[in-house]
Wavefront OBJ file of the C-alpha trace (Angstrom):
o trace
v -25.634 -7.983 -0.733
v -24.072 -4.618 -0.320
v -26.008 -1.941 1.919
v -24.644 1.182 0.072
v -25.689 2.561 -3.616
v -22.968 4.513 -5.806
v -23.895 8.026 -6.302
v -22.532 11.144 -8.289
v -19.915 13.653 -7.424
v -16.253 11.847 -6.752
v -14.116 13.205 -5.019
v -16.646 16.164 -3.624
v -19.294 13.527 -2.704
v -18.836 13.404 0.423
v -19.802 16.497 2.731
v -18.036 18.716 3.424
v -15.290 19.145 0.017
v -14.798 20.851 -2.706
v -12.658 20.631 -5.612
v -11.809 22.298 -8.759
v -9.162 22.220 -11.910
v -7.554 24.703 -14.208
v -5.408 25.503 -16.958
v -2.113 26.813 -15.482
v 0.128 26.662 -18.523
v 1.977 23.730 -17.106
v 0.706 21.800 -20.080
v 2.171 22.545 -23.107
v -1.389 21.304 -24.541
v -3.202 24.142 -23.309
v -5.140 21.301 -20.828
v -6.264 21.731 -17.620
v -3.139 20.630 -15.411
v -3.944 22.209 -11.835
v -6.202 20.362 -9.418
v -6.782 21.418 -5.850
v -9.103 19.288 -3.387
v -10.183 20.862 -0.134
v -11.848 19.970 3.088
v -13.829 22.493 4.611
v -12.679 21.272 8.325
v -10.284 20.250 9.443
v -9.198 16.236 7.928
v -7.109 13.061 9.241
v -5.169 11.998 5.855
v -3.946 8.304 5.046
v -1.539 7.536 2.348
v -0.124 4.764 0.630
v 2.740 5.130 -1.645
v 4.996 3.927 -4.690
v 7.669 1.483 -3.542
v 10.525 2.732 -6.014
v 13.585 3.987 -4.392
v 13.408 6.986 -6.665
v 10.904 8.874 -5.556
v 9.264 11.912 -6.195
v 9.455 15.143 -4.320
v 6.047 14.869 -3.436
v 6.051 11.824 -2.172
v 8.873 12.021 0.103
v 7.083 15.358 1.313
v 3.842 13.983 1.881
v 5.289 11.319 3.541
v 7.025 13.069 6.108
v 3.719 15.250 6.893
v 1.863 11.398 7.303
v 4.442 10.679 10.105
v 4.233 13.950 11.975
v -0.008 13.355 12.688
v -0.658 16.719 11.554
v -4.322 17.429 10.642
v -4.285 18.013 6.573
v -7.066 20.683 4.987
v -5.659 20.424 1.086
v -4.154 18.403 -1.627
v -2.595 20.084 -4.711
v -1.677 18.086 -7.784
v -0.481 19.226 -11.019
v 0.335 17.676 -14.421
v 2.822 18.413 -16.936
v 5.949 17.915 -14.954
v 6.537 15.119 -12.240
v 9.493 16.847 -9.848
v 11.003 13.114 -9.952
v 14.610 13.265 -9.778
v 14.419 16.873 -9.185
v 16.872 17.182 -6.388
v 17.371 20.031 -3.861
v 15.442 22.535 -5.994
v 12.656 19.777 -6.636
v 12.025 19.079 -2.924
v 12.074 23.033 -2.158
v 9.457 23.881 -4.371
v 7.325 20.992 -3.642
v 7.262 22.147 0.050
v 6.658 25.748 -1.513
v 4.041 24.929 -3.300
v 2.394 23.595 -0.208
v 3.236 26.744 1.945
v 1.455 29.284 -0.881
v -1.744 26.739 -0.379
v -1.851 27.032 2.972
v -0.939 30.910 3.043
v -3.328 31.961 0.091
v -6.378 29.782 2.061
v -5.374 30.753 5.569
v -5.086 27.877 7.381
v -2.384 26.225 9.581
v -3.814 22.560 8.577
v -0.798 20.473 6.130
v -1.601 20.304 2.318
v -0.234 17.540 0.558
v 0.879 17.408 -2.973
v 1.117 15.435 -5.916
v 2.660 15.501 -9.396
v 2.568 13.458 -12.591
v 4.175 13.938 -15.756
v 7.601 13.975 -17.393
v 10.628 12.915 -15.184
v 12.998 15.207 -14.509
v 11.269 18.117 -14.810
v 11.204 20.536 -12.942
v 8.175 22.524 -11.559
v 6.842 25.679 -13.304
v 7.359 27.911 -9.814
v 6.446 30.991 -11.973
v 2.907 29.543 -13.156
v 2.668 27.346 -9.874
v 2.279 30.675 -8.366
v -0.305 32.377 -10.361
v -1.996 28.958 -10.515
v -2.453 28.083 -7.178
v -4.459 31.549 -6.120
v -6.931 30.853 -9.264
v -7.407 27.337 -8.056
v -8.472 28.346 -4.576
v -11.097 31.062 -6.047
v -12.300 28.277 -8.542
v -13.557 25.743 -5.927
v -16.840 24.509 -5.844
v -18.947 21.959 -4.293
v -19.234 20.001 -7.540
v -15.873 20.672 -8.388
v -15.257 16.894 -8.999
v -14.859 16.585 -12.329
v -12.874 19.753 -13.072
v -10.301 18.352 -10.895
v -10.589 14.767 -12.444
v -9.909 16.011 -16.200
v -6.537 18.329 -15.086
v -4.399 15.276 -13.188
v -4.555 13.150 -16.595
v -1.853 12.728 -18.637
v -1.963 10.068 -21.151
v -5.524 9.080 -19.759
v -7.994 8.493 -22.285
v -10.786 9.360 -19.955
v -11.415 10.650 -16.764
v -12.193 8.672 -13.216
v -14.921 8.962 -10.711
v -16.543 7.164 -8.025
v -18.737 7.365 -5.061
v -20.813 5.148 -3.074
v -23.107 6.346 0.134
v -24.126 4.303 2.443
v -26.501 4.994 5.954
v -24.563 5.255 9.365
v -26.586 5.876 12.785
v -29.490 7.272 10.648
v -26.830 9.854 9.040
v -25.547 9.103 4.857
v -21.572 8.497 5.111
v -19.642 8.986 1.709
v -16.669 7.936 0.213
v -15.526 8.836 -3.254
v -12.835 9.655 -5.128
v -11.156 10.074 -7.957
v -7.587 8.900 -9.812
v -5.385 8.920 -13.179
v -2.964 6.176 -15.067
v -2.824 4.742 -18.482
v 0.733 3.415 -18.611
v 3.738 2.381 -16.144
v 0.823 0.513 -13.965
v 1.858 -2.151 -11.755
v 1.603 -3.643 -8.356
v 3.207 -2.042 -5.757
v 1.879 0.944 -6.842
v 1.972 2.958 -10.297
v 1.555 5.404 -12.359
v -1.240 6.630 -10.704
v -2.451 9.287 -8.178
v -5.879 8.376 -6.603
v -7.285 10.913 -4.151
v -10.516 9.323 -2.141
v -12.575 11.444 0.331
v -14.804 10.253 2.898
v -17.112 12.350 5.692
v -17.126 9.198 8.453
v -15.467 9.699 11.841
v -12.979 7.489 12.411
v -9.389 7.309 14.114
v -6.305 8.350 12.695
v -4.392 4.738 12.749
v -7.477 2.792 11.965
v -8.224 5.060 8.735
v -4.602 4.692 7.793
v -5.011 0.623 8.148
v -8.268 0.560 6.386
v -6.740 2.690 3.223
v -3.685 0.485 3.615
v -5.995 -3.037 3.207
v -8.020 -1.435 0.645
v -5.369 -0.500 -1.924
v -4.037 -3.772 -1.330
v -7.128 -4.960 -2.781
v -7.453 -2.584 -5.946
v -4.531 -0.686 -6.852
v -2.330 -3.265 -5.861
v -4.097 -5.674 -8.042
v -3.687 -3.654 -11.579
v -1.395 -4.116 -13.828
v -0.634 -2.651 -17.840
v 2.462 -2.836 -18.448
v 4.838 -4.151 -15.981
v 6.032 -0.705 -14.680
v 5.813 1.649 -11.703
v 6.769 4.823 -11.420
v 8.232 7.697 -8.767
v 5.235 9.463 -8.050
v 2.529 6.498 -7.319
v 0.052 7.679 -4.363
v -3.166 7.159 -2.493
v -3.913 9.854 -0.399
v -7.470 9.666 1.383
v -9.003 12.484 3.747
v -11.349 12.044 6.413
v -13.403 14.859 7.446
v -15.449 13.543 9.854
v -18.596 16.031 9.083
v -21.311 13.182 8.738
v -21.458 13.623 12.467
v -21.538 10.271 13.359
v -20.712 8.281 16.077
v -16.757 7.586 16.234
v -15.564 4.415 14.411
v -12.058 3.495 16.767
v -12.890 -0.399 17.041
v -11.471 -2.264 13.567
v -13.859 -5.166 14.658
v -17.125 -3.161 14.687
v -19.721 -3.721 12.283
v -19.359 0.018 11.118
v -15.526 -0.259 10.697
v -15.995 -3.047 8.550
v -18.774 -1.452 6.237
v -17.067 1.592 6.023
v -13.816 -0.535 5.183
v -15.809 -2.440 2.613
v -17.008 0.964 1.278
v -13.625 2.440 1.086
v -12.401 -1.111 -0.720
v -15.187 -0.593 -3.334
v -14.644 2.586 -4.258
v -10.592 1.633 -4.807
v -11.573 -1.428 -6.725
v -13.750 0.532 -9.119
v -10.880 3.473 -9.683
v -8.189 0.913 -10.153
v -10.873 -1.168 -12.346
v -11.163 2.145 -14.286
v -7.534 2.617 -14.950
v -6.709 -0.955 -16.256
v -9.131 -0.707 -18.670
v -8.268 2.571 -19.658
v -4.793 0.699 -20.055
v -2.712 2.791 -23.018
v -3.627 1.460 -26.198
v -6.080 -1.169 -24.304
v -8.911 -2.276 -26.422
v -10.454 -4.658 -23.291
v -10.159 -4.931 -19.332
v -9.118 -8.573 -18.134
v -10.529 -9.821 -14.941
v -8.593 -12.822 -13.786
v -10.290 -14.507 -10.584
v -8.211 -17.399 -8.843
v -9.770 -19.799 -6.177
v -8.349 -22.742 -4.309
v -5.146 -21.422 -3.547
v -3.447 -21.895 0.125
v -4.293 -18.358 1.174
v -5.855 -14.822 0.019
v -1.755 -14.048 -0.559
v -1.166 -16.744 -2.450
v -4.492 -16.135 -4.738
v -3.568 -12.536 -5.053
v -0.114 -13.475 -6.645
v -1.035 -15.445 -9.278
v -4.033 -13.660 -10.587
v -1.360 -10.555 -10.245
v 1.181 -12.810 -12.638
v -1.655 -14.080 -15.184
v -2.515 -10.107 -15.291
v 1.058 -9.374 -16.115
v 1.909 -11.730 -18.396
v 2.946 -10.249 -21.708
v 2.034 -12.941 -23.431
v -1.602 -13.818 -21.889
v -1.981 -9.951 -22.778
v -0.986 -10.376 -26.405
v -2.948 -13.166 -26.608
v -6.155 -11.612 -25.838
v -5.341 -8.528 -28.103
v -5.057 -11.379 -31.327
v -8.216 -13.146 -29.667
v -6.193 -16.278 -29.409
v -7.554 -18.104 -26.943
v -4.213 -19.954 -25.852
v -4.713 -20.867 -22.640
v -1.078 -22.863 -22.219
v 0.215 -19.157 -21.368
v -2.558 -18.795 -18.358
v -1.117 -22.482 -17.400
v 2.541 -20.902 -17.578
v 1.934 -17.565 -16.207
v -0.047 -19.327 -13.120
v 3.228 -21.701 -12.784
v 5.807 -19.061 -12.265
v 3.783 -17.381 -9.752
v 5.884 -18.717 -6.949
v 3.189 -19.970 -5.453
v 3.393 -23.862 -4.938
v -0.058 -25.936 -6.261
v -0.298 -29.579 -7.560
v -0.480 -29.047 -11.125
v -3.110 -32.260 -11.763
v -5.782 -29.767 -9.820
v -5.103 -26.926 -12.506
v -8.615 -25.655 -14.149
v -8.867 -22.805 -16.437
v -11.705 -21.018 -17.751
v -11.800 -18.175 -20.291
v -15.708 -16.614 -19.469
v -18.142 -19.903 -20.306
v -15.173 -22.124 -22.028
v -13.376 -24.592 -19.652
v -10.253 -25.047 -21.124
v -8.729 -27.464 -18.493
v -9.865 -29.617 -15.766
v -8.038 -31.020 -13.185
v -4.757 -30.587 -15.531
v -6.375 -32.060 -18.534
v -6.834 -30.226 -21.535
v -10.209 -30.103 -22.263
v -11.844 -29.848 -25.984
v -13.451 -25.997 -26.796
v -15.436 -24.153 -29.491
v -12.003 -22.318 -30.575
v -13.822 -19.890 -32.917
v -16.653 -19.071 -30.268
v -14.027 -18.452 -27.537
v -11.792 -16.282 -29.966
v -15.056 -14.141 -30.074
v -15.348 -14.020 -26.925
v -11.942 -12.344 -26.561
v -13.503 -9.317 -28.703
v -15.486 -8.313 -25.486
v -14.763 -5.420 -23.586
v -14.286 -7.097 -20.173
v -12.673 -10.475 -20.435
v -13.227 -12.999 -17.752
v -10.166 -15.700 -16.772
v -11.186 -17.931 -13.875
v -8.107 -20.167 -12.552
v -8.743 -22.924 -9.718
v -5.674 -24.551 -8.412
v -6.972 -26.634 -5.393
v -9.356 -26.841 -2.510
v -7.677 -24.308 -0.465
v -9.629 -21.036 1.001
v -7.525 -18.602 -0.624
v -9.224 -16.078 -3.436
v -7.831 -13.564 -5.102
v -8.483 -10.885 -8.151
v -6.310 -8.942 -10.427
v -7.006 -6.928 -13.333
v -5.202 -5.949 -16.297
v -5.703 -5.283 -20.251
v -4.312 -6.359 -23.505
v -1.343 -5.349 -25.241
v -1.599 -3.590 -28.180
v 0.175 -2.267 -31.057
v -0.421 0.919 -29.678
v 0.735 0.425 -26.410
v 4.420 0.786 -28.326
v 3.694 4.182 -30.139
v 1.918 6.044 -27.378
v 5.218 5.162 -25.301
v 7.565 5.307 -27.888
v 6.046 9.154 -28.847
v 5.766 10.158 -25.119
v 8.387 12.784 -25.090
v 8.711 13.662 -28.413
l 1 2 3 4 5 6 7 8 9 10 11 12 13 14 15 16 17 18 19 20 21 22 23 24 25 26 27 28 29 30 31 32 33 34 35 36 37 38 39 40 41 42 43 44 45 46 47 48 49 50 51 52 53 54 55 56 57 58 59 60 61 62 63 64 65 66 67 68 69 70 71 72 73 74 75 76 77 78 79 80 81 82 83 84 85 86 87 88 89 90 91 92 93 94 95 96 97 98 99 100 101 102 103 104 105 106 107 108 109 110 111 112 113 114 115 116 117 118 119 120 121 122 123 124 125 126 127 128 129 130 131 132 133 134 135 136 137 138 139 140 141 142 143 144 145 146 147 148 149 150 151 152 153 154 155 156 157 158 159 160 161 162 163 164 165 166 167 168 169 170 171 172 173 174 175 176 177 178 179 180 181 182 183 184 185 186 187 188 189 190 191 192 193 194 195 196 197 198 199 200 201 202 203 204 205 206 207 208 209 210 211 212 213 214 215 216 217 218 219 220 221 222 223 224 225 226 227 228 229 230 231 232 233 234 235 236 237 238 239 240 241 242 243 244 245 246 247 248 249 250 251 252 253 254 255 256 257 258 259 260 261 262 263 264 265 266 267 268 269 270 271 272 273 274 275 276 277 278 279 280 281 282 283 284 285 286 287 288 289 290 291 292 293 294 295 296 297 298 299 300 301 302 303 304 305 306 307 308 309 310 311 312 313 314 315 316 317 318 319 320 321 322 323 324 325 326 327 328 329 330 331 332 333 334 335 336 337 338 339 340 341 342 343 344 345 346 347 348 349 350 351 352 353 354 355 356 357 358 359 360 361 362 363 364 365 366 367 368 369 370 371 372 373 374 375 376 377 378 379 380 381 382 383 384 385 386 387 388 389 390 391 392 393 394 395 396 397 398 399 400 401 402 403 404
């Protein structure tokens, strides 16, 4: 059983941050769309990032501050326009941006940044400007969900978590908090997720520990089959719980803290699957007996995917031949006569024999707002859990409307 209990505040959870988000006018809704998250010392950062060859401004920028071990005291993010495919002019005022952060706070510490938005837009450097001074008087301790509500874009709701558990006598943090609807995939999304965390730990060992744990949750989402240019996890690491040092990836406290950290991604990227655009349920899809966690991982990620296992679930059909087909193309090799599928209590096959179900009670079940798949294809060690959501009719005309 887990040793840590969630708790309120997100990102500013842990100690030592603060947060806050306002209305800039990069919007054209009027909506908050500035968020600024700050450490009050000094903080080792960890990022992990979209995989897409076109990337945005930001994360080419944040990158390059990752591989140059500087300490990192800030991370911007706005909303309204995603400096993707921005070129020279994109890339100058994301590292501008940054610079007025650090010069407005006074501090020598990196700030990273992050955008989200339309493609191809440029950055309001006029409003940016006049923004980014109001953000840094607005921050606040509980600052959390300010900053939450102005990274959305097509979000339906905001998302927090935080979970505390006890370290050498001393409470140890980590929270965060994270956006995406649409364009969600493995490999990384459309999403930003910014986590915060108060343990001491090492620079490379935090980086591997973020690195496993998105792996684990954002990694594991999908909506829609898309990704985008701006996809991030960036994750601070104040140190200001005081205590002792975590450098050992073994230790017991490296591997709660780890588990922590894991948590909290599982239950942001949990958040934004079911906050999938036009989603009416979240789908869990839990696969055992494969040849390794890898192996698990891939075909709960292709059952999660499917278009057709989504659509599916949206008519509550329970038509469990496209689980079957979706698991089959995962590119995962598994004797098919071992193949068992359940949809929540109703086994649908066993040992690759269709099995007879109460149709009508299993379409009901589909009407539930978390819907449980459970796959077995052997007697191997290998585990693995995705989650996605159904597809709707709305999925179409949020996407279809999105720049008009």
């Amino acid at each position: 059983m887990a040793d840590w209990h969630e708790i309120p505040g997100g990102v500013t959870a842990a100690k030592g941050y603060k947060a806050t988000g306002i209305k800039a006018g990069l919007k054209p809704s009027g909506a908050p769309d500035l968020a600024l998250i700050s450490s009050d010392a000094s903080a080792i950062a960890a990022g992990v990032f979209t995989t897409s060859q076109v990337r945005a401004a930001c994360v080419d920028f944040n990158l390059q501050v990752l591989q140059s071990s500087t300490m990192v005291r800030a991370i911007l993010c706005n909303a309204g326009q995603a400096n993707a495919s921005t070129g020279d002019e994109g890339w100058r005022n994301a590292v501008e941006t940054a610079e007025l952060v650090q010069k407005t706070m006074g501090i020598t510490d990196a700030v990273l940044v992050a955008s989200t938005g339309v493609i191809g837009r440029q950055l309001d450097m006029d409003r940016m400007r006049a923004g980014i001074p109001q953000a840094i008087a607005a921050l606040a301790p509980d600052g959390s969900d300010a900053a939450s509500k102005a990274i959305v874009t097509t979000d339906l709701v905001t998302k927090s978590f935080a979970l505390e558990a006890t370290f050498d006598g001393q409470p140890v943090r980590v929270g965060g908090i994270c956006k995406g609807s649409g364009m969600i995939h493995p490999n990384m999304a459309t999403m930003l997720a910014f986590v915060t965390c108060d343990a001491a730990v090492s620079p490379v060992l935090w980086q591997s520990m973020v690195s496993r744990a998105a792996e684990q949750s954002f990694n594991q989402i999908t909506v829609d089959g898309d990704t985008s240019p701006n996809d991030m996890l960036l994750a601070l690491n104040n140190g200001q719980s005081l205590t002792a040092g975590i450098t050992d990836a073994n230790s017991p406290a490296a591997q709660r803290l780890e588990a922590m950290l894991t948590e909290v991604c599982v239950q942001l990227a949990k958040a934004i699957a079911r906050d999938g655009e036009g989603a009416t349920c979240l789908i869990e899809i839990n696969v055992t007996g494969a040849g390794d966690r890898a192996a698990a991982r891939a075909i709960a990620r292709t059952i999660a995917g499917s278009s057709l296992v989504k659509s599916a679930v949206f008519g509550r059909d329970p038509n469990w031949g496209r689980i079957a087909a979706a698991a089959g193309r995962a590119g995962v090799k598994f004797d098919k006569n071992q193949l068992n599928i359940q949809l929540g209590d109703f086994v649908m096959m066993a040992d690759g024999v269709p099995q007879e179900f109460d149709r009508d009670a299993a379409s009901n079940y589909l009407k539930s707002d978390t819907v449980a798949i459970g796959v077995s294809v052997g007697n191997g060690p290998g585990r693995g859990t995705a989650w996605g959501c159904d597809l709707s009719y709305d999925y179409v005309r949020i996407n279809a409307e999105y720049t008009t």
